[in-house]
N, C-alpha and C positions, 0 to 999 in steps of 0.2 A: 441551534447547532451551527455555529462557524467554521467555516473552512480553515483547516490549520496545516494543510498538505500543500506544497507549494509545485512547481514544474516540470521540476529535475527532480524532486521527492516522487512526483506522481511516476515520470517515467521511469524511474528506476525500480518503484514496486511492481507496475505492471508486465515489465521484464521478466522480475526474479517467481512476480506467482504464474505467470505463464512457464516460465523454467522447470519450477519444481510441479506444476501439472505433469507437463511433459516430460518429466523425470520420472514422476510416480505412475502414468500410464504408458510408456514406455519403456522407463529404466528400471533401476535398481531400489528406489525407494519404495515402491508401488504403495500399498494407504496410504505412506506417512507424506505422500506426495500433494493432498490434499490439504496440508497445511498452506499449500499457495493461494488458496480461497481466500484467506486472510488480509495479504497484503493487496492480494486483487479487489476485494470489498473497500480496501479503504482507501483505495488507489480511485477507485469510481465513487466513494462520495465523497471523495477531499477529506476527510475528516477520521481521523486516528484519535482513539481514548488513551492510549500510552501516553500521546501527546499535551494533552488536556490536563489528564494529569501533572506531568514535569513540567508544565507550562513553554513548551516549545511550538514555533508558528515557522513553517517553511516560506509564508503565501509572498512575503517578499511586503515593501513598507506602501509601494505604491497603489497595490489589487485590493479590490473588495473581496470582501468574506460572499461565498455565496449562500 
């Protein structure tokens, strides 16, 4: 499995599933708030199956795959 999440990819899911945690245990979402696990999982292993699929690589030309 190679890294296909790149910097600015990573920090911007880390963001959004930290967001919608704290949306769905403090806001308005509440369960459906748990969909932030998602982009947070693939935020910490670099690596998205969406991605894999369409064949898109955020990691940038010069990074190793980890």
């Amino acid at each position: 499995m190679t890294s296909n999440v790149g910097g600015m990819d990573r920090t911007l899911r880390i963001v959004a599933g930290a967001l919608l945690l704290a949306l769905g245990a403090f806001g308005p979402l509440g369960w459906w708030g748990l969909i932030g696990v998602v982009p947070l999982a693939t935020a910490l292993m670099r690596w998205c199956p969406a991605y894999t699929l369409l064949g898109v690589n955020t990691c940038g030309v010069g990074q190793k795959p980890v």
